[in-house]
C-alpha positions as CSV (number, residue, x, y, z in Angstrom):
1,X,135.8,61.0,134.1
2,X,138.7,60.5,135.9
3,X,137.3,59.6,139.0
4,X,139.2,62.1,141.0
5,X,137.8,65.3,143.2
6,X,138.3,68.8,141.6
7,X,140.9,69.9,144.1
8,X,143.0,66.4,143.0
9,X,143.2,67.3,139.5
10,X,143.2,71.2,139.6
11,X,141.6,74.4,137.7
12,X,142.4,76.3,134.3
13,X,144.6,79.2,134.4
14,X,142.5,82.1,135.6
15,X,141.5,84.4,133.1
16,X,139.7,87.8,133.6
17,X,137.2,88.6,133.9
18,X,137.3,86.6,137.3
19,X,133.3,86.5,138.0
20,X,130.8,85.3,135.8
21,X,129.2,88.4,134.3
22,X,125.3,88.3,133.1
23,X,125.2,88.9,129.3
24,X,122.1,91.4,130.0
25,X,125.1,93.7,131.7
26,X,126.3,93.7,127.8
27,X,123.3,94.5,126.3
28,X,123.3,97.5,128.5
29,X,119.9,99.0,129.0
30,X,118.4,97.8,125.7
31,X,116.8,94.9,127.3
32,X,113.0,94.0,128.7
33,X,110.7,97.4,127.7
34,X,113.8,99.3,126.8
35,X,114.8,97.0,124.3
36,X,112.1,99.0,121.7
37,X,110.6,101.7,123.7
38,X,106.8,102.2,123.2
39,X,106.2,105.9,122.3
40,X,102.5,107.0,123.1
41,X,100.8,109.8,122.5
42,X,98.9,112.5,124.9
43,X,95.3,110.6,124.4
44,X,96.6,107.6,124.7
45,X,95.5,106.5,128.3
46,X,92.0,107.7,127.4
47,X,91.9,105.7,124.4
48,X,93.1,102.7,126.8
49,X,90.5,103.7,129.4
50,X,87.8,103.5,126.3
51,X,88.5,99.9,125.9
52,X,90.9,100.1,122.7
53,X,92.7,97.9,120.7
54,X,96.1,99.3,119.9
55,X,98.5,98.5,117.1
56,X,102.1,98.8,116.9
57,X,102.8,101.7,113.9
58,X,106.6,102.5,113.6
59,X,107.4,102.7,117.2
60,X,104.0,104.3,118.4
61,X,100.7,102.7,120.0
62,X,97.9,103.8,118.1
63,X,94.3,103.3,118.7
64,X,92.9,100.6,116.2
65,X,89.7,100.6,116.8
66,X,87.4,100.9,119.8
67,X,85.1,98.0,119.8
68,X,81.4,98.1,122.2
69,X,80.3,95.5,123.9
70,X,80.8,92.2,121.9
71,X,81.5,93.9,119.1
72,X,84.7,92.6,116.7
73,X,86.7,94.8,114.6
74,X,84.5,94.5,111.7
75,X,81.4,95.1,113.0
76,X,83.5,98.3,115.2
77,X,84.7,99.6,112.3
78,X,81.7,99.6,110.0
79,X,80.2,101.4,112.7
80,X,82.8,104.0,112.9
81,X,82.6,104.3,109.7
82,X,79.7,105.1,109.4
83,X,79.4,108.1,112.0
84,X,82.1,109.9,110.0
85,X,80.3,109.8,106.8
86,X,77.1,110.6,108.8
87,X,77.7,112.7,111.1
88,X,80.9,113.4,113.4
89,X,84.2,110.9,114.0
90,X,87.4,112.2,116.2
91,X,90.8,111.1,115.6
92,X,94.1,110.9,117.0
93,X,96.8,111.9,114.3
94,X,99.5,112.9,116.8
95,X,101.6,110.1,115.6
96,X,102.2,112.5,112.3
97,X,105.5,114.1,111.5
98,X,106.2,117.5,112.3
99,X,109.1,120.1,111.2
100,X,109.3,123.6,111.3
101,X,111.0,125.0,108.6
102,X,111.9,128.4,109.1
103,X,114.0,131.2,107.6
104,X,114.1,133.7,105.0
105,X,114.7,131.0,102.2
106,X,111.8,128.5,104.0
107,X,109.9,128.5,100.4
108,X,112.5,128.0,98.7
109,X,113.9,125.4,100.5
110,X,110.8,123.5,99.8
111,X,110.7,124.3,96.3
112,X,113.9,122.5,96.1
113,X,113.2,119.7,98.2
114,X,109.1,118.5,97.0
115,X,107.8,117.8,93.3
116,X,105.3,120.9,93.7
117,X,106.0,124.9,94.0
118,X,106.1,126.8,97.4
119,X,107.0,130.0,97.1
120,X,103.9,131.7,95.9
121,X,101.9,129.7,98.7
122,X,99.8,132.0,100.8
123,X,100.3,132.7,104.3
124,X,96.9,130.9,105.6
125,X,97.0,128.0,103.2
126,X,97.8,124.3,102.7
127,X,99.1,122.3,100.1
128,X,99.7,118.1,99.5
129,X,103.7,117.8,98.8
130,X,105.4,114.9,97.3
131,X,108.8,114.1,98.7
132,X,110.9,111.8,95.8
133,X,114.1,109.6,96.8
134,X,117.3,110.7,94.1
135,X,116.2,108.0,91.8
136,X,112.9,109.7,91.2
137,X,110.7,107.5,93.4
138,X,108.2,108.5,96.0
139,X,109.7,108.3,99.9
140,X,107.4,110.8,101.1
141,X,104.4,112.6,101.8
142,X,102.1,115.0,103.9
143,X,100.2,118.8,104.3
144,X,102.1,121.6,104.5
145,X,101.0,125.1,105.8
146,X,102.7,128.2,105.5
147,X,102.4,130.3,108.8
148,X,104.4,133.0,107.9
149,X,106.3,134.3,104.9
150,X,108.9,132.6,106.9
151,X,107.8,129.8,108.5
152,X,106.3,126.6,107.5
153,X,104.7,123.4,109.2
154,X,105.7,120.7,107.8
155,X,103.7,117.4,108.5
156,X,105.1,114.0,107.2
157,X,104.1,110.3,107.3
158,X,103.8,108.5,111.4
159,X,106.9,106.4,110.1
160,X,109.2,108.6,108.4
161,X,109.1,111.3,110.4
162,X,113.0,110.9,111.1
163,X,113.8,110.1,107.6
164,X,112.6,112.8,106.4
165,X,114.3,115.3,109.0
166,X,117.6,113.2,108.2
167,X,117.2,113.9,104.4
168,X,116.3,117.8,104.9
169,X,119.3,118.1,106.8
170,X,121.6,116.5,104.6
171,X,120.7,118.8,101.0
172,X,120.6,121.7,103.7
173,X,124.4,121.1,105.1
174,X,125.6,119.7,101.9
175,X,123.8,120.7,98.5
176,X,121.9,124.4,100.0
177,X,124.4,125.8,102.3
178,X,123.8,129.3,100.9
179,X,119.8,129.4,102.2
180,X,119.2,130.6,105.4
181,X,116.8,127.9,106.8
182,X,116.1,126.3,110.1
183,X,115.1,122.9,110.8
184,X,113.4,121.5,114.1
185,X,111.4,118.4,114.8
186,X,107.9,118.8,116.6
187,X,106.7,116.1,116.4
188,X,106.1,115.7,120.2
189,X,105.6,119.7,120.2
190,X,101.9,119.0,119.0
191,X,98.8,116.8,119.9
192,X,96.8,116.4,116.4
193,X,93.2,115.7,117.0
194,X,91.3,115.4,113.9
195,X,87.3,115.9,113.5
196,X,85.6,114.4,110.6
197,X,82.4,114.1,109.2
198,X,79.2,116.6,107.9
199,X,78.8,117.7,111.1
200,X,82.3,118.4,112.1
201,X,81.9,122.0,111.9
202,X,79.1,122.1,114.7
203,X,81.2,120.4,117.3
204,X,83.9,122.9,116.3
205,X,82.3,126.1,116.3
206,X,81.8,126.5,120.0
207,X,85.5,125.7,121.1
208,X,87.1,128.2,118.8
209,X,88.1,131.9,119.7
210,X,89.8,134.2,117.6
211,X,88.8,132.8,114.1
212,X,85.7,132.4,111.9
213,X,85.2,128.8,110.5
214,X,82.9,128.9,108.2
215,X,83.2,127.7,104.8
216,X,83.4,130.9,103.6
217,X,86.0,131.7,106.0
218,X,88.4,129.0,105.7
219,X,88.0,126.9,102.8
220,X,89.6,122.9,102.4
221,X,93.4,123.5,102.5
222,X,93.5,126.8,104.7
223,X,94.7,126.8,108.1
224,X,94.5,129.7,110.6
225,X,95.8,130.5,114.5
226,X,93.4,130.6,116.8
227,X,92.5,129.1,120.1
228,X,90.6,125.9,121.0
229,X,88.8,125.5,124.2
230,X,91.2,127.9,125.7
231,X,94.3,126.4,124.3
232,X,96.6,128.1,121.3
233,X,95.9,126.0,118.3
234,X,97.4,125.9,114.9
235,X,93.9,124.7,113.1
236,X,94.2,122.9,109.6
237,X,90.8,122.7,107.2
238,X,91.8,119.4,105.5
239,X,91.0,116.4,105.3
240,X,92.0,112.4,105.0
241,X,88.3,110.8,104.8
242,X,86.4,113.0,102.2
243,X,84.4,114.2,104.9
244,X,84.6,118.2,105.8
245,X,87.5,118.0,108.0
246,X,89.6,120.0,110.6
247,X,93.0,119.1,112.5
248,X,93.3,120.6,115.3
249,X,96.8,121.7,115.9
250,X,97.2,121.8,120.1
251,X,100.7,121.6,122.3
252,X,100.4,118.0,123.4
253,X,100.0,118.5,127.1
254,X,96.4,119.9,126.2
255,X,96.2,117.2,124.1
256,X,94.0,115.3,126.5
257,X,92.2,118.8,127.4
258,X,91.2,119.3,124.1
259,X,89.9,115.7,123.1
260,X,87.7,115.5,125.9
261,X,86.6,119.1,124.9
262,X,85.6,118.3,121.9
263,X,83.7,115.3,123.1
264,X,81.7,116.7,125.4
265,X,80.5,119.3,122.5
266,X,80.1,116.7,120.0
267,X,77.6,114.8,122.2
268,X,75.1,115.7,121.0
269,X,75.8,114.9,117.4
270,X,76.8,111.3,118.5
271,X,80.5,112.1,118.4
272,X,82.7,108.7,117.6
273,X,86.3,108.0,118.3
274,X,87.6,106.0,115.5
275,X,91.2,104.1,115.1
276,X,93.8,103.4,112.3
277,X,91.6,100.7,110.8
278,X,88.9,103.3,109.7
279,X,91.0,105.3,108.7
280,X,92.3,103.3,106.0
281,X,88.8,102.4,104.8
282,X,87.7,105.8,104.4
283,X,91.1,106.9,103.2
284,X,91.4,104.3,100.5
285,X,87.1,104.7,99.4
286,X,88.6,108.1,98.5
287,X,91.8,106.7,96.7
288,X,94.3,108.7,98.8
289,X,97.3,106.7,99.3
290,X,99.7,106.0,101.9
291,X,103.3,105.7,101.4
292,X,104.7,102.3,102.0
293,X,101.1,100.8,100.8
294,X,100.3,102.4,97.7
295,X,103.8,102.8,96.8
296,X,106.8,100.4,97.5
297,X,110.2,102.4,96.7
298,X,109.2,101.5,92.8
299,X,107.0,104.2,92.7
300,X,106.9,107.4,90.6
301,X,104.5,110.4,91.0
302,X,102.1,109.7,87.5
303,X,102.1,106.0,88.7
304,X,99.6,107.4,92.0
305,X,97.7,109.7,89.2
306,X,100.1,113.1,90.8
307,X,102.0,113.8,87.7
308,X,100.1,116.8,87.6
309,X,101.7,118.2,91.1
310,X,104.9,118.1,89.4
311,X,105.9,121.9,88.9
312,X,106.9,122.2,85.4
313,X,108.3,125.7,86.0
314,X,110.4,124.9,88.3
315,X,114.1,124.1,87.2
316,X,115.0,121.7,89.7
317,X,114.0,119.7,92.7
318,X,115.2,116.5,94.3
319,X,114.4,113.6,91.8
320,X,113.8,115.8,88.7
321,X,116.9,114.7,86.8
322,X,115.5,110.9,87.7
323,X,111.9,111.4,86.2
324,X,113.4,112.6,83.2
325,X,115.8,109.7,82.5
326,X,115.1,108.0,79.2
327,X,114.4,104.9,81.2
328,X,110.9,106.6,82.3
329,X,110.2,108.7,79.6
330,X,109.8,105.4,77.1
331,X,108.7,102.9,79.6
332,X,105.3,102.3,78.7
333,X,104.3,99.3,80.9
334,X,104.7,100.7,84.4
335,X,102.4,99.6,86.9
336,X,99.8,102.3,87.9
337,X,97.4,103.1,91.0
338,X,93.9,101.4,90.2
339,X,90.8,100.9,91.8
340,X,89.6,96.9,91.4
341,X,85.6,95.6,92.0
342,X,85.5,91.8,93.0
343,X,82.6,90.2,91.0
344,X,82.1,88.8,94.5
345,X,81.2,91.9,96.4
346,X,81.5,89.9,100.1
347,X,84.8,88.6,98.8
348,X,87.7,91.1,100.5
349,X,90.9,89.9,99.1
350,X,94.1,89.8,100.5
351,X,96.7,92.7,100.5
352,X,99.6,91.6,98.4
353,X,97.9,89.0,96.2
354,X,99.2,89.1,92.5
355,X,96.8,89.9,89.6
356,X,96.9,88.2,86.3
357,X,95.0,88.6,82.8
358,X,94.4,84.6,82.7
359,X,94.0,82.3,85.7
360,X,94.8,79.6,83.5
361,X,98.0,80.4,82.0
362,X,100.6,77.9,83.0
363,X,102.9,78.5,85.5
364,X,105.4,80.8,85.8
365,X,102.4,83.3,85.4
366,X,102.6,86.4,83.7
367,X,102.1,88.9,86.8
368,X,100.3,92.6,86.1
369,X,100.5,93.8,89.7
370,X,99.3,93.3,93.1
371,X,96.9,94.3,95.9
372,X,98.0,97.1,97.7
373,X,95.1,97.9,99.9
374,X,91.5,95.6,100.5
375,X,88.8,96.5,102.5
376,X,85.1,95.9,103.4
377,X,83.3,99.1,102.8
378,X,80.1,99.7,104.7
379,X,79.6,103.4,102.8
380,X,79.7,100.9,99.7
381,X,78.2,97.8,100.7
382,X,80.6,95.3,99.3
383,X,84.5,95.0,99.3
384,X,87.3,97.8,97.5
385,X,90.8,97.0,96.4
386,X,93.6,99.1,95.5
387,X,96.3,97.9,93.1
388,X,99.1,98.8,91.3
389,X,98.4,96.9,87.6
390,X,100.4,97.3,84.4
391,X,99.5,99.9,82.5
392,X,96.7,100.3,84.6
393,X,94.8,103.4,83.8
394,X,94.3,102.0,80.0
395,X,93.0,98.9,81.4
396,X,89.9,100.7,82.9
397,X,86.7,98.1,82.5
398,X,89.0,95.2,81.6
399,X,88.4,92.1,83.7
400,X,91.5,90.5,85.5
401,X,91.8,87.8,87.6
402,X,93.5,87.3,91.5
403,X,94.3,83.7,92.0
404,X,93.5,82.0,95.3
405,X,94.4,78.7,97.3
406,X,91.5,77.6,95.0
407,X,90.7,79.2,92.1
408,X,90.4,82.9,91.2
409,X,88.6,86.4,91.7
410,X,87.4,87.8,88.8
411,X,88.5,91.3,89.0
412,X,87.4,94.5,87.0
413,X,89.8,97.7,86.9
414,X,87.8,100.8,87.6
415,X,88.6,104.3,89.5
416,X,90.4,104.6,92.5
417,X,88.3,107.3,93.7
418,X,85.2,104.7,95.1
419,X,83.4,107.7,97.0
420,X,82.0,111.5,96.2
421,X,84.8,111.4,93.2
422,X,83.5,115.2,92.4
423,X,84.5,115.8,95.9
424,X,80.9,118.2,97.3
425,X,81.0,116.2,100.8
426,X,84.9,117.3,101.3
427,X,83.8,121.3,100.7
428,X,80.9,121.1,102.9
């Protein structure tokens, strides 16, 4: 401006730090591919050699679906759909939560901790548990087995895996510190493979030593240690489809070995890998929910249909005091897990549209609820919807309505359970 060379008119006092210094040298080593790491699990480069497409769940890389030839994910999924409720699917549930709860007071640790009783649990056997938040509301959820007397596996949800762990931790230093329990994260001990579908038990069979899988054997919700093609399994009869179902417990560097195991036995029954996306279909034609879909921190046991898990003899657990606060007891309009029918069965609607009783009421609209989950079922042949609706359980056979950029769905509340509600395919 002045028309004058730098050296003419000077500098500013020097200041440290002398040298320019790159703002990535602040943001340390949480930059490029460290700035979120990408956790992936033992199967996951055979997934990616299979052709894949992954999504981003919490901070894993799970298989979607695994399309063939110029197949999109509709037509993929409908077709993995369809081999699990015909005949044999494979799945990788790695991505689960695991903690081993150990310790002389392990059950009743639990019994403290989840809505339902542990301590007469079998050695052998499974059971759902429902984890509830102080205030009474559903945080978490997942299978439980009792290995020992003393020892428990403890599976949770692929996103709060470290929640969960956190929260145990806390009652156990700060509200139990009189029980003698141990708490440790395995969730990258174990590889969790599991096989669905009516012919599950076939591909199965010839892998296992050191345990008999029959029906008879090991009914839905036992669990038993054994080996699988050679490797030391912990192996889980339940399942997350309605299908006869196993998971297949493994340490995760057999992971691989195992999959490609099982594949090779389940060729002949037309074994399919299938990805998140099926999952959710078959999950939600059964009604099973998933936590952070179905429920939204709002959510109570009886709203999913679980009040009946709740063990009334037990005198306390975390979130007991909360379910009996006046505020729940008289609330009689709280919004409750429904199944909806479109009168449009091609029309899937969106996850997260609103629901009301008149698509012509002026606005501001009276809102019932909204779309939790919305699929295209191929077992069904036209489109399911979960919801959460006002006092929905009483509105079973009412018609509702789902406005749209134009117009509305008519809507009509029915079950949540869309397939095998008397549950014969899941004992098979």
């Amino acid at each position: 401006v002045l028309g004058k060379p730098v050296p003419a008119i000077g500098t500013t006092t020097f200041r440290m730090p002398y040298t320019p210094v790159p703002f990535g040298y602040f943001a340390g080593y949480a930059r490029g591919e460290l700035f979120e790491p990408e956790r992936r699990t033992a199967i996951h480069s055979w997934a990616e050699a299979q052709g894949a497409v992954f999504e981003d769940v919490s901070l894993w890389k799970r298989a979607r679906y695994f399309p063939r030839g110029s197949e999109d994910m509709h037509k993929a999924v409908a077709r993995e759909c369809r081999a699990v409720r015909n005949g044999v699917g494979i799945f990788d549930a790695s991505t689960l939560g695991k903690i081993e709860v150990v310790g002389p007071d392990a059950a009743e640790f639990l019994n403290r901790m989840y809505i339902n009783a542990w301590t007469k649990l079998a050695p052998g056997k499974l059971r759902y548990g429902i984890l509830l938040r102080e205030d009474g509301f559903i945080i978490d959820d997942g299978v439980i087995g009792r290995i020992t007397d003393t020892r428990f596996h403890v599976t949770t949800t692929t996103g709060g895996a470290a929640r969960v762990l956190s929260m145990m931790e806390d009652y156990l230093q700060t509200e139990f510190p009189e029980l003698n329990v141990w708490l440790t994260s395995t969730t990258e001990q174990y590889a969790v493979i599991a096989l669905q579908g009516p012919k599950a038990r076939e591909v199965l069979a010839t892998l296992v030593e050191g345990a008999d899988i029959s029906g008879a054997a090991l009914a839905h919700m036992s669990m038993v240690e054994c080996r699988v093609a050679g490797v030391p399994a912990r192996l889980f009869r339940v399942s997350f489809t309605g299908e006869l179902g196993f998971e297949i417990n493994v340490p995760a560097d057999y992971g691989r070995a195992v999959w490609e195991a099982l594949m090779a036995s389940g060729k002949p029954y037309d074994i399919t890998p299938y990805g998140t996306e099926t999952m959710h279909v078959l999950r939600a034609e059964k009604g099973y929910i998933i936590v952070g879909q179905e429920t939204d921190g709002t959510v109570t046991p009886d709203d999913v249909g679980y009040a009946g898990m709740i063990g009334k003899a037990k005198p306390d657990f975390v979130g007991k005091r909360a379910l009996a606060r006046k505020a729940f007891a008289e609330q009689t309009n709280r919004k409750q897990l429904v199944g909806l029918l479109t009168d449009d069965p091609t029309l899937v609607l969106d996850e997260g549209a609103q629901i009301v009783a008149d698509p012509n009421q002026p606005k501001p609209m009276t809102m019932l609820g909204h779309i939790t989950s919305s699929y295209w079922s191929d077992t069904l042949g036209r489109s399911i919807a979960l919801a959460l609706v006002r006092d929905g359980r009483a509105r079973t056979g009412e018609r509702l309505h789902v406005p749209l950029l134009n117009g509305s769905a008519p809507v009509t509340v029915v079950s949540p359970v869309f397939h095998d509600p008397e549950g014969t395919r899941l004992n098979g």
